[in-house]
C-alpha positions as CSV (number, residue, x, y, z in Angstrom):
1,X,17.8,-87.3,-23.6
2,X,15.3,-86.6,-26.6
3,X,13.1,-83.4,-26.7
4,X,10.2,-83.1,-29.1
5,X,9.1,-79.0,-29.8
6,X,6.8,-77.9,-32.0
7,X,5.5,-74.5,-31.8
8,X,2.8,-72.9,-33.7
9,X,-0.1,-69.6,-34.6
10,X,-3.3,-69.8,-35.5
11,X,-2.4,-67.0,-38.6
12,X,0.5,-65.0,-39.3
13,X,0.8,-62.8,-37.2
14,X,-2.0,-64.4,-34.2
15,X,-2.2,-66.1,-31.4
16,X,0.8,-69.1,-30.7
17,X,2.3,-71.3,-28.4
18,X,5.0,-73.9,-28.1
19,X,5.3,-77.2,-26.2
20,X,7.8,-79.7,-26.2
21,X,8.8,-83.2,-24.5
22,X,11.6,-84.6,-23.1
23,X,12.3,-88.7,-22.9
24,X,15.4,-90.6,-22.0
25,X,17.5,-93.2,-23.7
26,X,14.9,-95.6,-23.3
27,X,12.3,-93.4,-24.6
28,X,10.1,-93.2,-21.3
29,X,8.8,-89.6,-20.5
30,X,10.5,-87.6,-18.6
31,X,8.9,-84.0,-18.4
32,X,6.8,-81.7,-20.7
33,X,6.4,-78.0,-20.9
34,X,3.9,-75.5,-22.9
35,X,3.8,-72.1,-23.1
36,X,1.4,-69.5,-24.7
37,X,3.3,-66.8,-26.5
38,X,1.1,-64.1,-27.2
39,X,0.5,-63.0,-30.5
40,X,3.3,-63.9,-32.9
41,X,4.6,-65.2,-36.6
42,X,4.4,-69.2,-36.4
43,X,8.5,-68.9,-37.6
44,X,8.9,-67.4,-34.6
45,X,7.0,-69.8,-32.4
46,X,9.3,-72.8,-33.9
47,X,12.3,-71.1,-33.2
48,X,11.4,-70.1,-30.4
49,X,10.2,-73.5,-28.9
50,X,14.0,-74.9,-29.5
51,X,15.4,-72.4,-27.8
52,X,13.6,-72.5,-24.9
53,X,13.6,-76.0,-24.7
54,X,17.1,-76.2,-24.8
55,X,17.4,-73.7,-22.0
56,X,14.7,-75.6,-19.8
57,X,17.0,-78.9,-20.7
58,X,19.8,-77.2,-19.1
59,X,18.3,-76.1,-16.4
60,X,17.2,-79.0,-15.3
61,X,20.5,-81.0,-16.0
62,X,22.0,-78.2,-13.6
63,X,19.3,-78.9,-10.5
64,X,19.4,-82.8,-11.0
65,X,23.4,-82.7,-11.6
66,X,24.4,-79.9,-9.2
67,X,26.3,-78.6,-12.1
């Protein structure tokens, strides 16, 4: 599994956002999520994209694996 984030603002502090996707081994597209964060730094909105993509990640492997 490979997950792509990015997260962003439009200033520092103002609105961001974060997104990321997720593709298997073979690199077909297997799921997508975006989420807007309210008014934040832009460090904050990368960091916080890989977190929360992780979290999603393994949520999802415990629903599909019964984990």
């Amino acid at each position: 599994m490979k997950c792509n984030t990015d997260g962003a603002s439009r200033g520092s502090p103002s609105q961001a956002a974060y997104g990321a996707n997720f593709c298997d081994g073979f690199g077909a597209f297997r799921g997508c999520i975006a989420l807007s964060l309210g008014v934040k730094f832009s460090l904050y909105a990368e960091l916080l994209s890989f977190v929360l993509a992780i979290e999603h990640a393994h949520y999802v492997v415990q629903i599909v694996v019964g984990v």
